[in-house]
C-alpha positions as CSV (number, residue, x, y, z in Angstrom):
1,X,0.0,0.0,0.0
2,X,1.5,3.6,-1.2
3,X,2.2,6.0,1.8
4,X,0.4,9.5,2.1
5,X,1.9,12.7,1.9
6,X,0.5,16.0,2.4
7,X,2.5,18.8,0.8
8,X,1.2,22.6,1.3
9,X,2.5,25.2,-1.2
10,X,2.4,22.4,-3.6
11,X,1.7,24.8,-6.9
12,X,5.5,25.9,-7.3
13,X,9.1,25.8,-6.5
14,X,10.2,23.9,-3.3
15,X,6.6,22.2,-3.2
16,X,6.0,21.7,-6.6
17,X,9.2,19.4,-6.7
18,X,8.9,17.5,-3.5
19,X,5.3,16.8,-5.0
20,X,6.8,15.5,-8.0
21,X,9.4,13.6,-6.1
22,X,7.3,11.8,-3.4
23,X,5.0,10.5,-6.4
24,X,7.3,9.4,-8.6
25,X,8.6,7.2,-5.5
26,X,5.4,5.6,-5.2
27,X,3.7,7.9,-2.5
28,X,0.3,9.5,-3.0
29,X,0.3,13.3,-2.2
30,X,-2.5,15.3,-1.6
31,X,-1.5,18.8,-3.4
32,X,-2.6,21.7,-0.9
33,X,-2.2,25.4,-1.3
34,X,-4.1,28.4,-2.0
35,X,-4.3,28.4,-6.1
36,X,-6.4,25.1,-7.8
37,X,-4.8,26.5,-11.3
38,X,-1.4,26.1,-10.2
39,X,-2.3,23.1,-8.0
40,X,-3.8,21.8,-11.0
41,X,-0.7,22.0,-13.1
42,X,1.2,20.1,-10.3
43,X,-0.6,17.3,-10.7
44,X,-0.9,17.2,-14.7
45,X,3.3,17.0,-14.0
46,X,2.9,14.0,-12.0
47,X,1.3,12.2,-14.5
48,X,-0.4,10.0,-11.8
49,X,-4.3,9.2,-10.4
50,X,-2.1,9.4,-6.9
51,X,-1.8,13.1,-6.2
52,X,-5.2,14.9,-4.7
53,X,-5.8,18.6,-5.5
54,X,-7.1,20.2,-2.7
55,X,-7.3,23.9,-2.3
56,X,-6.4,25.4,0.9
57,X,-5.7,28.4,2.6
58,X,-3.2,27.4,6.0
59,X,-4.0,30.2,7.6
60,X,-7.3,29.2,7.8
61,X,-8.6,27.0,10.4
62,X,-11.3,25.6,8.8
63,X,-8.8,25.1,5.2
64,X,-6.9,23.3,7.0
65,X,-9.4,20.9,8.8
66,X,-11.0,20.5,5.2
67,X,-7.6,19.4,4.0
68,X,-6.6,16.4,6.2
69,X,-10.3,15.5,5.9
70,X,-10.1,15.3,2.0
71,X,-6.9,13.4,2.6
72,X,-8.7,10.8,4.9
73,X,-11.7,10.4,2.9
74,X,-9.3,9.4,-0.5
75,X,-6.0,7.7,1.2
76,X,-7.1,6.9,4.9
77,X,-4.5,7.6,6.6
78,X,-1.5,10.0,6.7
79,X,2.2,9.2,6.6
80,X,3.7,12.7,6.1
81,X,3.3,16.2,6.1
82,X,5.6,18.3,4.3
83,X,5.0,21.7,6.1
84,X,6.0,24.0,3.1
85,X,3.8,27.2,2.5
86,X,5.2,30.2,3.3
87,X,5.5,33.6,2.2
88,X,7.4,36.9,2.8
89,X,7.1,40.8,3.0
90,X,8.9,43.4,1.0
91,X,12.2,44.6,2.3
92,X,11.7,47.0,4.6
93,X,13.7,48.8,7.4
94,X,11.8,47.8,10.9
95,X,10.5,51.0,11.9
96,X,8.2,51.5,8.8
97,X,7.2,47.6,8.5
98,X,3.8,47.3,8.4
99,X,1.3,45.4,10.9
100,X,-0.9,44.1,7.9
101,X,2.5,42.7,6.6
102,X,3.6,41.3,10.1
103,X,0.4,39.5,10.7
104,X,0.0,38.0,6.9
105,X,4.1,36.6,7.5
106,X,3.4,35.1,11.1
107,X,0.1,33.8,9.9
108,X,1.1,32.0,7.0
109,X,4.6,31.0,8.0
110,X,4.4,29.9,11.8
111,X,0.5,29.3,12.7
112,X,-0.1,27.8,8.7
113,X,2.4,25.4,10.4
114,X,0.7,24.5,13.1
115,X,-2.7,24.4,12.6
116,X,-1.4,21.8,9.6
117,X,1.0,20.3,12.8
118,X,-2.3,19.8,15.1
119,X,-4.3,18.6,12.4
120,X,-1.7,15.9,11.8
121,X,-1.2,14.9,15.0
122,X,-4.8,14.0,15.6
123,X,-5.3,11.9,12.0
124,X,-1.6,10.2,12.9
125,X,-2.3,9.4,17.0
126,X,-5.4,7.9,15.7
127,X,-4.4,5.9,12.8
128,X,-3.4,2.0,12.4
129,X,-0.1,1.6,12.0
130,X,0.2,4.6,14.3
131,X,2.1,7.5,14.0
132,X,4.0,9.7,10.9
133,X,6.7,12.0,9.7
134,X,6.4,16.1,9.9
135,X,9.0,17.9,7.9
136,X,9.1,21.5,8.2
137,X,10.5,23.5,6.1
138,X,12.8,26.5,7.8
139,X,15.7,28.8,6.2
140,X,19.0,29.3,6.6
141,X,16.9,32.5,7.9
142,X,16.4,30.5,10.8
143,X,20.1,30.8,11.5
144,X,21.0,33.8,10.0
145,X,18.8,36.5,8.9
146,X,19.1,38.7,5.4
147,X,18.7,42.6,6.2
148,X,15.3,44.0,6.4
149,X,13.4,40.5,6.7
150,X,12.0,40.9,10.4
151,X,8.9,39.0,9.7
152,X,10.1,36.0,8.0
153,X,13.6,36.2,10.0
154,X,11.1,35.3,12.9
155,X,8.7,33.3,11.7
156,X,11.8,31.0,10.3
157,X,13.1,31.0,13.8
158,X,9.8,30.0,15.6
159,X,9.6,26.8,13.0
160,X,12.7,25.6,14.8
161,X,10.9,25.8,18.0
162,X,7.6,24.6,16.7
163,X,10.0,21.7,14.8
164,X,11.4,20.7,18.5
165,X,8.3,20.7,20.1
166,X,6.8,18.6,18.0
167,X,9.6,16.2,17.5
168,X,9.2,15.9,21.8
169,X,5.6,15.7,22.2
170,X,5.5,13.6,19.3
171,X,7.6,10.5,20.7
172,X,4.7,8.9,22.6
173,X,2.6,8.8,19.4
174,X,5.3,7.2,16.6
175,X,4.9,10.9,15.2
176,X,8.9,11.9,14.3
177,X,9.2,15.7,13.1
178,X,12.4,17.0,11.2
179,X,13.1,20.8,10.1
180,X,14.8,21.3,6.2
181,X,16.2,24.9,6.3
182,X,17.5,25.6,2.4
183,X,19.6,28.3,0.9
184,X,19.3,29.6,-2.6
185,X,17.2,26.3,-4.5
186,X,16.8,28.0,-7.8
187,X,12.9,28.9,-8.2
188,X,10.5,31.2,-9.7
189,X,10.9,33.0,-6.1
190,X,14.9,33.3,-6.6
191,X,14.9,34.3,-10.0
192,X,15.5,37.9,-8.6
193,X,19.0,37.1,-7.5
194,X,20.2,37.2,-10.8
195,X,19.7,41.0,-10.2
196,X,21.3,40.9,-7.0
197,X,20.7,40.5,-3.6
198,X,21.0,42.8,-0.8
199,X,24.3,42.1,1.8
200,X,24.6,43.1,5.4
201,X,27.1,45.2,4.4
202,X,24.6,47.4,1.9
203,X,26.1,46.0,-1.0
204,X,24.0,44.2,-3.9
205,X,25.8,40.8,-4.9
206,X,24.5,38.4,-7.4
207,X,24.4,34.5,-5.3
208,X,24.6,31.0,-7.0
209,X,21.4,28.8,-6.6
210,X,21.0,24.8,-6.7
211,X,18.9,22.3,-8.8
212,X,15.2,22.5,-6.5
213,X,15.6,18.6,-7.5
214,X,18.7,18.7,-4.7
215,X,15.9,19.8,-2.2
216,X,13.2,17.2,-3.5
217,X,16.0,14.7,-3.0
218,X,17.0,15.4,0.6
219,X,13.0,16.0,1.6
220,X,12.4,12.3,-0.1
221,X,15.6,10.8,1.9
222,X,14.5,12.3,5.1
223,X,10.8,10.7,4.5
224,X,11.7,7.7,3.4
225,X,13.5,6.8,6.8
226,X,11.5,4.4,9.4
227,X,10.0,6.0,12.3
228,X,12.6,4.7,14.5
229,X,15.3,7.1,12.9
230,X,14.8,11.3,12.4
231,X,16.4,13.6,10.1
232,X,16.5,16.1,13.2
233,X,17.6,19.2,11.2
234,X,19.3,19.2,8.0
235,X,20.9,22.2,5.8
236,X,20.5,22.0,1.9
237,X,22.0,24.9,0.2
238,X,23.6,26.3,-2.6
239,X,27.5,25.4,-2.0
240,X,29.3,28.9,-2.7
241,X,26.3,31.1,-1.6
242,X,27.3,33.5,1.4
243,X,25.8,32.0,4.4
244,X,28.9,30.3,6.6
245,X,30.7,33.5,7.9
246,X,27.9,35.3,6.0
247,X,27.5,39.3,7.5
């Protein structure tokens, strides 16, 4: 029987390519994010009657109870989440950042996160064989922060909490919970660095990327381990971008 995944921000990039990944391994994947169209083009890629479209909104309770429902009713059970969907703000010095901008960050980053983390929780406590994977996916953010990025410089941060929280609460349930934090995969999103990229040191340098397939990879290793081992926290980034000693 095929494992279940459940990958949010699964119209592009990052979860666009795990998607891919996970069902060209033999997993089903339900397809969650905000946009069917895009959604929709996920799953003509795949090529497969195993991926689920499901639009969903994380920041939305009730989204994201619809979602692991949809996923029950089709698969029955649930053997991963790939906690994926996130989004940013524009640069902007702290003292003229927004609150609508704040709250859309922290809403979509960190509680998209766990509402999708709770929700899994209660399908993988209850399920037979019990228990499931979370992977989360952080930043080299989470380490160290790009100027004018307050939002998703803390948002990335609180993943790593939420990411050993639920790796401890989860032991008693079989439910294991890793954190990816990548650097530079080469997506629609990082197209602008071909432009440049603003330094710590005010500066705008142009930074290598990496294959998004090198991220699909690690995700599909991490996943594809048995509940008695855990990918804790693993770093997946583009070898000569400025991150060790970046600043």
């Amino acid at each position: 029987m095929a494992k279940v995944a459940i990958v949010t921000g699964a119209g592009s990039g990052i979860g666009r390519a795990v998607s891919l990944a996970l069902v060209r391994s033999g997993w089903s994947v339900t397809l969650a994010g905000r946009r069917a169209d895009v959604l929709g083009e996920t799953a003509a890629l795949a090529e497969a009657d195993a991926a689920l479209v499901q639009p969903t909104d994380v920041a939305d309770p009730d989204s994201v109870d619809a979602l692991f429902e949809a996923t029950k009713a089709r698969f029955g059970r649930l053997d991963l989440l790939f906690n994926n969907a996130g989004t940013g703000a524009p640069p902007t010095p702290i003292e003229e950042h927004s609150i609508e901008h704040w709250r859309r960050v922290v809403d979509v980053n960190l509680t998209g996160a766990f509402l999708c983390t709770r929700a899994a929780f209660r399908l993988m406590k209850d399920q037979d064989p019990r228990g499931g994977r979370i992977i989360n996916n952080g930043s080299i953010s989470a380490h160290a922060p790009r100027p004018r990025s307050i939002a998703y410089t803390a948002t990335k941060h609180a993943i790593t909490g939420l990411t050993r929280s639920t790796s401890l609460d989860g032991r008693a349930y079989d439910i294991a919970c890793g954190q990816i934090d990548i650097g530079n995969a080469a997506t629609d999103m990082t197209r602008a660095m071909a432009k440049g990229v603003p330094q710590p040191d005010g500066s705008m340098r142009v930074e290598p990327t990496m294959d998004v397939q090198a991220v699909a990879d690690a995700v599909l290793y991490m996943a594809g381990l048995p509940l008695s081992a855990n990918v804790q926290f693993m770093t997946v980034m583009a070898t000569q971008m400025p991150f060790v000693g970046r600043g």
